[in-house]
Each structure stands twice: as structure tokens, then as C-alpha cells.
N, C-alpha and C positions, 0 to 999 in steps of 0.2 A: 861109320858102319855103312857098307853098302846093303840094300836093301833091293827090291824088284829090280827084275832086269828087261829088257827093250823086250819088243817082238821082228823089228828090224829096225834098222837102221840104213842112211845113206854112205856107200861107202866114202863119196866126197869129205866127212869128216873125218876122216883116220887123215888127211894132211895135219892135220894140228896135234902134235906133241908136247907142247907147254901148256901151261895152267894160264887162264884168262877170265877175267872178272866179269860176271853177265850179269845185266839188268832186265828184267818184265816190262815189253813194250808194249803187248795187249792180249787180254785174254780172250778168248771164243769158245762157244759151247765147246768146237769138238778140236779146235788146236790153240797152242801157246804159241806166242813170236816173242824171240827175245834176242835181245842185243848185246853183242860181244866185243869187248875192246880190241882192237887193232883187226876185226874183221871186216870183209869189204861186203858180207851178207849178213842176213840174219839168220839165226838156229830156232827149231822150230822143233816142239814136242808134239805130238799130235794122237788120238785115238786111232787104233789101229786101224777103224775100218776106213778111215778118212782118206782121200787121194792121197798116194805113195807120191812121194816130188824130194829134191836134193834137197839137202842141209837139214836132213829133217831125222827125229828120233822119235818109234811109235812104239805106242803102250796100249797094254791090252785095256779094257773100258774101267774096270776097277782100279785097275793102276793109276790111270791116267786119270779118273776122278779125284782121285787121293791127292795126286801130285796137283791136278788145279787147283786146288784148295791151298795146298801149303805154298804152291809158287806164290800165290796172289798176298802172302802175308809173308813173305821168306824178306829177313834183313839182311841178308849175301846168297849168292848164287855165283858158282866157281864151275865149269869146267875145262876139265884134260882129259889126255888121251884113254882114261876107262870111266870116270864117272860124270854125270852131271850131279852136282850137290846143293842141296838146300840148305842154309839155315833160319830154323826158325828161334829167333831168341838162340840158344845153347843147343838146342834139340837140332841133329843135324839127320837131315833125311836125302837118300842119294838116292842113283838108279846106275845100276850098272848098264851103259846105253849098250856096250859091243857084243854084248849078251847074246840078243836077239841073229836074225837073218841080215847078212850083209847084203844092201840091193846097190846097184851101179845105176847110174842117170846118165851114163858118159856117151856122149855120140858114137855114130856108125854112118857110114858113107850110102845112102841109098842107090842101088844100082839094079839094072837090067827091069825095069820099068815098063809097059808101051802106054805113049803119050797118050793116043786114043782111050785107053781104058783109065788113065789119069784123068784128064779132061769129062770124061764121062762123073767121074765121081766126084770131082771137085762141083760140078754145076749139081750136083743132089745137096751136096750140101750146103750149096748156096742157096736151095731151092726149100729145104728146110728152115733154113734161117728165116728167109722170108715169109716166112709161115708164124712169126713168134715178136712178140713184143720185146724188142733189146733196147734196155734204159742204157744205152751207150753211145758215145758222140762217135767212136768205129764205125756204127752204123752204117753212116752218111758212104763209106767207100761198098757199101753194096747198093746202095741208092734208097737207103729206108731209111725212116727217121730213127731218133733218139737222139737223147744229149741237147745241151744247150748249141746255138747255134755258132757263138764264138768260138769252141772247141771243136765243132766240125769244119770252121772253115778251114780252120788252123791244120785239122786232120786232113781233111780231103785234099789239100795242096802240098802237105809236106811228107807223108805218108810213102803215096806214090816216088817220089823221089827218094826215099830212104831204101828202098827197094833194086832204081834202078843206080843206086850207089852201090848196095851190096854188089849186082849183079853187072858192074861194068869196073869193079876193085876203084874207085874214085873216094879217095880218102875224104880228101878237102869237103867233096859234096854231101857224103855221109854225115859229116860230124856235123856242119850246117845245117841240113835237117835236122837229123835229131834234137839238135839245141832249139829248134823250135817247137818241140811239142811236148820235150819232156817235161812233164809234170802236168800235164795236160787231161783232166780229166777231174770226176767228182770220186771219192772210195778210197778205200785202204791203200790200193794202188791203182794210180790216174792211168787210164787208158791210154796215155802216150806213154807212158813206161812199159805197158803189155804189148802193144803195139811194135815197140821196139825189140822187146825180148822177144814176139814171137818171129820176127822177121830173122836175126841173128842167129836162132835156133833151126827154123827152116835151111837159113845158109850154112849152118854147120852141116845137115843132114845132106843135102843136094850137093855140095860141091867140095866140101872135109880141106874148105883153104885157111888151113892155119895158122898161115903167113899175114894171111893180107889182118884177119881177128888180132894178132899180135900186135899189126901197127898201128891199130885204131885206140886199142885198147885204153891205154894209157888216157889219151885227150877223150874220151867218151866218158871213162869213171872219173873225169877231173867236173863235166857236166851235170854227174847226177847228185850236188849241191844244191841244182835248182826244185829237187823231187823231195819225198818224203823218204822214211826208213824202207817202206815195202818197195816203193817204187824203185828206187835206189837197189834193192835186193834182186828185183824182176830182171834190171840192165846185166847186174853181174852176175847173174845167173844164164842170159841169155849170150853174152858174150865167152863163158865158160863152155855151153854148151848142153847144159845139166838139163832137161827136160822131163820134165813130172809123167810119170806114165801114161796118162791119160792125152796128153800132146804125143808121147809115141808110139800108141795106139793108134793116135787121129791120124798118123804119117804110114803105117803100115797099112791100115784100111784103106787111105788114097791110093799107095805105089801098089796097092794090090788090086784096086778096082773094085774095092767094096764098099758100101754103102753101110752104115753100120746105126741104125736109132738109137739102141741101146746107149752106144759110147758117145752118140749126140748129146741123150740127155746125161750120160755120166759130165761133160763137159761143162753143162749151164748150171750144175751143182758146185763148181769148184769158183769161191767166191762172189763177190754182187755180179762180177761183169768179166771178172778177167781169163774166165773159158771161153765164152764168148769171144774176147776181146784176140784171145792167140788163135781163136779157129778165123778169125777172120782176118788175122795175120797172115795163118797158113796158106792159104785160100789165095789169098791176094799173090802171095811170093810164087805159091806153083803156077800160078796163070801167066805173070809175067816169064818166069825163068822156064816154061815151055815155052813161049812167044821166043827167049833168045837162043833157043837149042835147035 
């Protein structure tokens, strides 16, 4: 019996048409992460007021109390293409996810920009930053502390190179860096996996080459064995392209030349470290990739 239905959903999950076996890989006040056989992300249930981001299915506050409860004691957990289902014991409790509002996370090519009014915005929010204590080894790439000091070195030198891989198509040099940081951090998802996704996501938005994403692909998701499940999820997401709204916010505020606090502090809200960790992604890739325009 299906039972409550979403408030939205990402449309990224209507690819999946068969039935697949999910496991509860950690609860949170206000989202679920859980893991699905032969997926290369995690599916994520979340209260509705919570950042909107792909792979993800939200519930209005009632709903989604409900459902934390029986997910956290549920002996199977199945979804396809219209329900996510619980069983508790015999008692089977579902949610019709497709219910709700279909949202898209899928990239768009930023264009018609001026650099001037980019560069203006980007140093406010670097100048923000600077202003805020970030428990993150990122840090270290705007020249503030955080983080333990092995994970910043590790950052500050291979960081920057992941970058000028993206932005010169250098296959070989990209996956080299990367394979040295990922996993690289303390939290849910280590700061070299956000790092990585927010850099992949900026090059989706800035240059829409979906050629060069393709050929990395492959040898990139064979690396993130060395990460955790979230982290693991941040790469293939940021190699998909899928951008949680709150990152494309942050990217319309820059190409538009606005300074935005509000969406600053929406950002340092969205787990320990990892809004943080993609605005200083973004930040970093727009400085370079104006330096080579």
C-alpha cells in the first residue's frame, strides 16, 4: 500500500526503472542517506525544508518524521520507478516519491558574463570567508587555517592542479591529482571528494565539454574505492553534473555580479564542511578559468 507521497523530487531518479534493494547508511535529523545496489550514488530522503540537491526525495516534516522512525527499524527497503518501500516486520509502509514536484539539478552553460563584475564578486566572497572560522583543510587554498596539516598539504599542492587539468583537457594530469586527495579530509565526506566535485561542477557550468567528462569518467569512478560512500557520491555527482541548488545559486550570484550573505550563510548550513568546501571550489576554478580566457 502506498502511503504519503513526496513534496519534490530529483528528476535524476526517474533513470531508474527496475526494482533495487536499498540499505540505511546513516540517519540525520533532517536527511536519510541510503544505499542502493548497482548505484554509483546514494539516494537521499530528506525534509522538505532541507537544501534541494540530486538523488534526493523530500517530505513534508510529518512525513518525513514518520518515515525516520520506520526507516531506522525497516528489515528491507526496495525502490523503483514509483515507490520507495519499507518493511517493517510484515507492516509495509511506502511513499509514493513521483508524487511530489519534479526538480532538475542538470547543468546549463554559463554565458555572456563580464569578467570585471565576476572577479569583483568572487573576492567578496572570498573576503567573507575570511571573516569565519572553517574547520577545513580547503582552507589552506585561501591562505587561512583549518584542518590538520597533512591534509592541507596534500590540498594546497594537488588542488591547484586538478584545476589546471580541467582547464587545459590533460586527462593523465587530472586523474593523478585527484588520486591524491581523494578521500582526503575528516566528515561525512572528506574534503578532497568536495573539492573534487565542486571543481567538475564549476567545469560543467563554464565550458558544457562533455567530451573531455566522458573520458575521464570511467578511470575517476574506478578511484573513488579509496573514499567513503558520501564521498564516493560527491565525485559522481560532480562528474554528472547534478548541482544542489544552493551551488547554483552561488554560480548565478557570481556570473551576475552579486554578492549575496543570505546564500553565503545558506551554504555553511549544508553539512560539517562541504558548502564551505564547494564555494571554495568555485572560487578557486573561476579565478583560474578567468586568468585563461
Amino acid at each position: 500500500m502506498i502511503k504519503p507521497g513526496s513534496t519534490w523530487y530529483a528528476a535524476d531518479l526517474e533513470r531508474y526503472s527496475s526494482e533495487y534493494r536499498v540499505k540505511l547508511l546513516s540517519a540525520h535529523k533532517e536527511i536519510l542517506n541510503f544505499r542502493v545496489e548497482s548505484w554509483p550514488h546514494l539516494l537521499m530522503v530528506s525534509e522538505d525544508g532541507f537544501e534541494k540537491g540530486p538523488c534526493t526525495i523530500g517530505l513534508k516534516p510529518e512525513f518525513f518524521n514518520e518515515f525516520h522512525e520506520r526507516a531506522r527499524s525497516a528489515t528491507r527497503i526496495w525502490f523503483n520507478n514509483q515507490a520507495l518501500r519499507l518493511f517493517v516486520g510484515n507492516k509495509d509502509y511506502s511513499i509514493n516519491w513521483r508524487e511530489g514536484e519534479r526538480l532538475s539539478f542538470a547543468p546549463y552553460k554559463i554565458d555572456n558574463f563580464k569578467h570585471r563584475n565576476v572577479c569583483t564578486t568572487v573576492e567578496h566572497y572570498c573576503q567573507a570567508l575570511e571573516g569565519i572560522n572553517l574547520n577545513t583543510p580547503s582552507a589552506v587554498l585561501l591562505g587561512m587555517n583549518g584542518g590538520s596539516e597533512y591534509f592541507r598539504e596534500k590540498i594546497k599542492y594537488y588542488y591547484p592542479k586538478v584545476i589546471n587539468a580541467l582547464l587545459l583537457r590533460n586527462e593523465h594530469q587530472l586523474i593523478n591529482s585527484c588520486r591524491n586527495i581523494i578521500g582526503m579530509g575528516s566528515g561525512s565526506s572528506p574534503s578532497g571528494d568536495d573539492l573534487i566535485c565542486g571543481a567538475l561542477l564549476s567545469f560543467h557550468y563554464f565550458t558544457a565539454d562533455h567530451m573531455f567528462i566522458d573520458n575521464i569518467t570511467a578511470e575517476l569512478k574506478a578511484e573513488t574505492g579509496k573514499t567513503n560512500l558520501i564521498g564516493g557520491h560527491m565525485i559522481e555527482i560532480g562528474l554528472s553534473g547534478l548541482a544542489p541548488y544552493f551551488f547554483q545559486a552561488l554560480l548565478v550570484s557570481i556570473s551576475k555580479g552579486r554578492f549575496e550573505p543570505d546564500l553565503l550563510n545558506r551554504t555553511f548550513k549544508v553539512g560539517a564542511s562541504t558548502g564551505s568546501d564547494l564555494l571554495i571550489a568555485l572560487v578557486k576554478f573561476i579565478k583560474s578559468y578567468l586568468a585563461s580566457t
